[in-house]
C-alpha positions in Angstrom: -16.9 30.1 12.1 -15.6 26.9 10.5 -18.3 24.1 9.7 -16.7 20.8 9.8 -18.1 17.1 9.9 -18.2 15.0 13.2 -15.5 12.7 13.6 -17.1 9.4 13.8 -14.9 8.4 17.0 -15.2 5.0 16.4 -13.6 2.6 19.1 -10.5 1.1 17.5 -11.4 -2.3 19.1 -14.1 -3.8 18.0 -14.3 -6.8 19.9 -13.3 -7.6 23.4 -12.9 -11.4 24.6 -11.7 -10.9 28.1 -7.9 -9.4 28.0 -7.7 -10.7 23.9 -8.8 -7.0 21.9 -9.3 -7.1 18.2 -9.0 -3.9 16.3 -10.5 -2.6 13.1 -6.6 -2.1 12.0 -6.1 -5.5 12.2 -9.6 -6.5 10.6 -8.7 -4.1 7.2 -5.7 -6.1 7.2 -7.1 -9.5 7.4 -9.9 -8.6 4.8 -7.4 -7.1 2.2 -5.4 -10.6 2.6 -8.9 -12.5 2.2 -10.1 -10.5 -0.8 -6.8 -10.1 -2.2 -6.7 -14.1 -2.7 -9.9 -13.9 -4.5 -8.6 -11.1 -7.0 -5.3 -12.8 -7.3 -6.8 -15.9 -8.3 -8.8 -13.8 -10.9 -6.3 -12.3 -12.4 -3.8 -15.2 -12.5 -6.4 -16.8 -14.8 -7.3 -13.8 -17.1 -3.4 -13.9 -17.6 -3.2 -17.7 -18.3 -0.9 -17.9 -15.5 -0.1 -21.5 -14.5 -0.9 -21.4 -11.2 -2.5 -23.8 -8.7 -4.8 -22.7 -6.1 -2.0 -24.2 -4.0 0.7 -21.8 -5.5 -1.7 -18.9 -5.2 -1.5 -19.8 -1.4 2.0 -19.9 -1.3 2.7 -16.7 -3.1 -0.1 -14.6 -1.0 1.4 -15.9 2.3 4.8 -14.8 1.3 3.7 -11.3 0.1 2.2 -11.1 3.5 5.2 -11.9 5.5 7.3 -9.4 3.0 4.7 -6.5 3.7 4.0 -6.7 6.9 8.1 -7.5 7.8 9.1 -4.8 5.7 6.4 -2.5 6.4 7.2 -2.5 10.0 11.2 -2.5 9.7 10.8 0.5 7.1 8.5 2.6 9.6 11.1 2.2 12.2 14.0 2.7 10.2 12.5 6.2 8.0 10.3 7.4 10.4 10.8 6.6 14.1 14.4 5.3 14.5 15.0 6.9 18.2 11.9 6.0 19.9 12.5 2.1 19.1 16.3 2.6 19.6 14.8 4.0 23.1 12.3 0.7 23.2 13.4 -1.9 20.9 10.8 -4.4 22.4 7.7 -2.0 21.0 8.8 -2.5 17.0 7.0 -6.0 17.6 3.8 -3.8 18.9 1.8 -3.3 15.3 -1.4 -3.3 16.9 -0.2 0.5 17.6 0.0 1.3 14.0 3.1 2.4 12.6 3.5 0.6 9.0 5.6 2.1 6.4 4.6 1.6 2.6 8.0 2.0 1.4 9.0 -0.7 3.4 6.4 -3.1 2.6 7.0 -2.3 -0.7 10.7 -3.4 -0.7 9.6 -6.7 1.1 6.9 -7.4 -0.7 9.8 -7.3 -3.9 12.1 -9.3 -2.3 9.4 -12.0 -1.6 8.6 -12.4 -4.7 12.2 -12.6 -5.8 12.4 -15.4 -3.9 9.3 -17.3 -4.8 9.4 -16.6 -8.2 13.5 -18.1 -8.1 11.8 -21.3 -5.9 8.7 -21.8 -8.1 10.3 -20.9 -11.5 7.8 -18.1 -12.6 8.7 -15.5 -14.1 9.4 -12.3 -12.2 7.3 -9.8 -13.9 4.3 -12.0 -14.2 4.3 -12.0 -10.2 4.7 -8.6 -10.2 2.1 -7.3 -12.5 0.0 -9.5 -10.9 0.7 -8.5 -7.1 0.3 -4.8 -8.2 -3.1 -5.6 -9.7 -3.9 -6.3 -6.9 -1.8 -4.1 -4.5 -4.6 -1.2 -4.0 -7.0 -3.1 -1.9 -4.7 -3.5 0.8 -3.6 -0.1 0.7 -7.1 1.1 0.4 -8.5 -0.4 3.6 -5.0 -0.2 5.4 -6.0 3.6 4.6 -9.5 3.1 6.3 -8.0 1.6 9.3 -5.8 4.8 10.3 -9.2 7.1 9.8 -11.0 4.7 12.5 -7.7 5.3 14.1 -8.1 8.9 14.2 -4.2 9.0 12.8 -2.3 10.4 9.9 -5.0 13.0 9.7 -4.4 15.9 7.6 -3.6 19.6 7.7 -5.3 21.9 9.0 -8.0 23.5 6.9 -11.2 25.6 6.2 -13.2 23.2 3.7 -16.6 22.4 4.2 -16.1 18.7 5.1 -12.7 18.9 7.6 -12.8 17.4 10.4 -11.6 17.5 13.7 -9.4 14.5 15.2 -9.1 13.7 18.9 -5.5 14.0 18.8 -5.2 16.6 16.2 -6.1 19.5 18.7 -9.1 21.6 18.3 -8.4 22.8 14.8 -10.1 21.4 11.4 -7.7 19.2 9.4 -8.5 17.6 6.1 -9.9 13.9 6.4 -6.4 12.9 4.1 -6.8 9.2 5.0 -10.0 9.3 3.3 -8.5 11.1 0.1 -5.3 8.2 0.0 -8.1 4.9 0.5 -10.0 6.5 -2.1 -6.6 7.6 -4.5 -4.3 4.7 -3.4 -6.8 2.1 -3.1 -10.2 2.7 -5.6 -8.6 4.8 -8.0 -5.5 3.2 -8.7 -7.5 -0.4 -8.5 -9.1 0.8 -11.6 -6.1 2.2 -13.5 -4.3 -1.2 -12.9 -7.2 -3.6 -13.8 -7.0 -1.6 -16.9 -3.5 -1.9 -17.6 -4.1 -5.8 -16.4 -6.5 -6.1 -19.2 -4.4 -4.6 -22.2 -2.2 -6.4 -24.1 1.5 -4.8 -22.3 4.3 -5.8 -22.5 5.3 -7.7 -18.8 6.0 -5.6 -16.1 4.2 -2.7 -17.2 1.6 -3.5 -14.4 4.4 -2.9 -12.0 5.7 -0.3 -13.3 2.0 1.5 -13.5 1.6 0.8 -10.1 4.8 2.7 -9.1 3.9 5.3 -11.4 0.8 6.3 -10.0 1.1 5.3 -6.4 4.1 7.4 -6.4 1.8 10.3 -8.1 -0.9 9.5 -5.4 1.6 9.4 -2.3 3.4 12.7 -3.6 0.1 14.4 -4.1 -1.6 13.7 -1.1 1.1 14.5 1.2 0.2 18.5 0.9 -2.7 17.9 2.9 -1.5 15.2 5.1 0.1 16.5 8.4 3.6 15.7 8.6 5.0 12.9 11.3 5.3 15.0 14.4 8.7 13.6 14.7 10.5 14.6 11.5 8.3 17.5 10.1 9.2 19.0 6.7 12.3 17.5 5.6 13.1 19.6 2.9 11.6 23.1 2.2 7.9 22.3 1.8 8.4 18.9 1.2 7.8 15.8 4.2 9.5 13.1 4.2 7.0 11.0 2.4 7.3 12.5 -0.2 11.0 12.6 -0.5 10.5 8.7 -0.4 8.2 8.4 -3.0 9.6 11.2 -5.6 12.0 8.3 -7.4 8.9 5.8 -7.6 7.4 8.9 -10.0 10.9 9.6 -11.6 11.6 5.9 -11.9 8.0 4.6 -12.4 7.0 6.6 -15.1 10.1 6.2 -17.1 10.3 2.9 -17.2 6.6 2.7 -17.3 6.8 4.0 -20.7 9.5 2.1 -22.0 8.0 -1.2 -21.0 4.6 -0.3 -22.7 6.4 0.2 -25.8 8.0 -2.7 -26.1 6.6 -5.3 -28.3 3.0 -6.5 -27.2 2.7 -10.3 -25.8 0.6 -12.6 -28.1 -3.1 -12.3 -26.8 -3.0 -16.3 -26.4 0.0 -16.9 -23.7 1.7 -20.4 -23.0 1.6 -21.3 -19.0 4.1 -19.2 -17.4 6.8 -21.6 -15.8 10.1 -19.7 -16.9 13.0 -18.6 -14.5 12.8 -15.1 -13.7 14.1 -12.6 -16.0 
């Protein structure tokens, strides 16, 4: 017999004013945005960056609206096209889950292209510092689809599986649990460290991709495939197929930018066009 642990079961909604339902996706959302402003603001100053607490507004709500635009667009368009071909009114419904990283990450990009263009930052001082900061919403975004019960993992024997209302009877690794703590804690603290080294700009960025791109690629052999697709290639989902160039890409590029010349430790306010 397989021990496992109890699934908490934890209601998704966690407040009910009369037909209006909050949900705990929602609320790791909100808090990663509220935190998030609070780290951003930190590291903006470590780095010197001229930056209001105005402009820090500005470029958190335009991250935002690139992550959660993109996210939902790329979830449709690599994981799901059919069913929202089939009912184009539900891509709108993201109270349902159904966020894609890979799309968030290309909006969250172009966002930043665009505010860094209207401000006159320079581009890789916005992205280092978004990816600094990156892994908090990813880690609670990761939180939010365990109280969901979704994206559980494969089935298996270890002493702490679990077993998911809509995973069937069988034990299946907790895998949300192993991304929040991989995606969001761990690479947090390999990031603030690149953040607080003397690299050449967009190193940060490049870190991130690096080793969310590790992360993704790693954890997707205990995370059940999307029911819809399965294994795209061989063993391989399609996650993974998705996030094997951020590693290629990341890590080369990664490297090259960390060997660049280092910045002076003392930094004049960062009002360049992007570069």
């Amino acid at each position: 017999m397989i021990l496992t642990i109890p699934y908490p079961n934890i209601d998704p909604v966690f407040l009910r004013l009369g037909p209006v339902q909050l949900r705990w996706y929602g609320l790791m959302y909100m808090l990663s945005f509220i935190i998030g402003f609070f780290v951003l603001r930190r590291c903006a100053k470590y780095r010197k960056l001229n930056m209001s607490t105005d402009d820090l507004y500005d470029l958190l709500f335009y991250l935002i609206l690139g992550v959660m635009i993109g996210g939902r667009l790329g979830y449709v368009l690599f994981y799901d096209l059919g069913s929202y071909i089939r009912e184009p009114l539900s891509v709108f419904a993201i109270w349902q889950g159904g966020m894609s990283f890979h799309g968030g990450f290309i909006g969250m990009l172009l966002a930043a292209l665009w505010i860094t263009r209207r401000k006159g930052w320079n581009f890789w001082d916005i992205a280092d510092l978004g990816s600094a900061v990156a892994p908090i919403g990813l880690g609670l975004g990761r939180i939010g689809n365990f109280i969901n019960g979704e994206l559980f993992g494969r089935p298996t024997n270890v002493a702490w599986a679990m077993i998911f209302p809509e995973g069937g009877s069988t034990p299946r690794h907790p895998s949300q649990i192993y991304e929040a703590l991989l995606e969001g804690l761990v690479l947090f603290l390999i990031l603030r460290w690149f953040y607080r080294k003397n690299f050449h700009r967009g190193t940060v960025f490049w870190a991130f991709v690096t080793f969310y791109g590790l992360f993704r690629f790693l954890a997707e052999f205990v995370r059940e495939p999307d029911a819809q697709i399965g294994f795209d290639v061989g063993p391989f989902t399609r996650g993974q197929l998705l996030t094997a160039p951020m590693l290629l890409i990341g890590t080369t590029l990664m490297i090259i930018y960390a060997r660049r010349s280092p910045r002076t430790t003392t930094r004049p306010p960062s009002k360049s066009r992007a570069q």
